[in-house]
N, C-alpha and C positions, 0 to 999 in steps of 0.2 A: 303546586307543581314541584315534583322532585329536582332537587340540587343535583345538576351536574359532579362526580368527582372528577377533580383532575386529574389527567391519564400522568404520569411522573415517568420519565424515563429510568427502568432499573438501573443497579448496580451494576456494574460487568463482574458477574459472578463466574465461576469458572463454569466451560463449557459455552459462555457466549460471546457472538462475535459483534459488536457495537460500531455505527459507522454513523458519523459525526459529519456532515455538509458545514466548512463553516464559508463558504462559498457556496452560487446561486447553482441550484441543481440543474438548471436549462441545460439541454445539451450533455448532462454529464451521465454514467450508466446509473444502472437502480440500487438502490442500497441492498436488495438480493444479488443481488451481478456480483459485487463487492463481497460478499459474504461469500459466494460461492467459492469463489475466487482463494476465498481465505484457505483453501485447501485444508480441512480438518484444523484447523487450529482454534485455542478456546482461552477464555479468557481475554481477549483480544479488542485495543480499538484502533479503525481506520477513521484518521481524517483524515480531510479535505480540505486542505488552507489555498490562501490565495497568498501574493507573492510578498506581501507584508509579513506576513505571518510565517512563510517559510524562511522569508531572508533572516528574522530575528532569530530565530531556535537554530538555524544555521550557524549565525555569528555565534547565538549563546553557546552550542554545543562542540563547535567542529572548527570556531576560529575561524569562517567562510565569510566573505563578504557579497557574496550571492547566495539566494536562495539553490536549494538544491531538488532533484525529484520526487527523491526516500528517504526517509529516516526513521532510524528505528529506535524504539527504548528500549531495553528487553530489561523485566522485572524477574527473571527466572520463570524455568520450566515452562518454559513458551509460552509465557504472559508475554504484555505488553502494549507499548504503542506504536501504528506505523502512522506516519504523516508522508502525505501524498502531499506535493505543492502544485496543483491544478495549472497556473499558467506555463510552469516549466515543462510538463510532461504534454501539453497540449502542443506546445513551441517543439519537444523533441519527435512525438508523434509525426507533426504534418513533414520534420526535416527528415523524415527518415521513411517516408511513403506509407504509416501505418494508421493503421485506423484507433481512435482514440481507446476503445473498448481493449484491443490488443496491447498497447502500452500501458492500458491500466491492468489487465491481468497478470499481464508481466511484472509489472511492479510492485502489486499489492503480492504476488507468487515471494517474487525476489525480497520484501521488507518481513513477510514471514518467517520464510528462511534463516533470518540474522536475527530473529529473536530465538530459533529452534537451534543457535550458536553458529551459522556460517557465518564462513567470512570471503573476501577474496583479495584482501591486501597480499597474500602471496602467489605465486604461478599454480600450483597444487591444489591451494584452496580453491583460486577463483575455478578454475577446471575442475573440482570436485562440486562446485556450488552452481556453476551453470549447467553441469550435466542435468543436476539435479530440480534446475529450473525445467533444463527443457521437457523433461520426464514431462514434469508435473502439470505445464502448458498444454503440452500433447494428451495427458488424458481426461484435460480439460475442452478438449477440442480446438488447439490454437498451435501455430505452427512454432518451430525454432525461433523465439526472437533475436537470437545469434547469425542466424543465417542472413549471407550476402546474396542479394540478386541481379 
């Protein structure tokens, strides 16, 4: 009987977009969703932490003593990492009437972004940076996640 090889997950070589569960996938979209999502970007990983893991890289990176939604690494020329923290985004989702899928597009949209150099720490920016969301939502098939209803 032939030996199995084992399948090894590649490098994130440039060009691809790698998306890392370290949280249970139940309930969560598909690691295509996520990629789609990734609006042309390469080089790229999305994970998926739970709120241990986001409150740590929180505190290590930003001084936070709560976890946060996003966060991005940006290695240049639009590498990088984005970390999604699953229970926060799931807790802003249902307070904001949206459906989980929508909050993650938006988010994995918006953590891209801030590797491709936006920012919105100022009034300019963020209005240069959410226009720029909402484009990108909408021809994603997803509406303004700015808009109030």
């Amino acid at each position: 009987m032939p030996t199995k090889k084992r399948r090894t997950q590649p490098r994130n070589r440039r060009g691809a977009v790698r998306v890392q569960f370290a949280v249970s996938r139940r309930g969560l979209p598909s690691a295509a969703s996520f990629r789609k999502w990734s609006v042309g970007a390469a080089g790229v990983t999305l994970r998926i932490v739970g709120k241990r893991e986001g409150l740590f890289l929180n505190q290590k990176y930003r001084g936070k003593s709560e976890p946060t939604n996003v966060l991005s690494f940006a290695y240049g020329g639009g590498t990088g990492d984005v970390v999604l923290c699953h229970p926060v985004i799931a807790r802003e989702a249902k307070a904001q009437g949206k459906s989980l899928a929508a909050h993650y597009a938006h988010l994995v949209v918006h953590g891209i972004l801030h590797l491709r150099g936006y920012d919105h720490a100022r009034r300019a920016e963020r209005a240069r940076m959410e226009r720029r969301e909402i484009a990108l939502l909408a021809r994603l098939g997803w509406r303004d996640p700015y808009a109030v209803e």
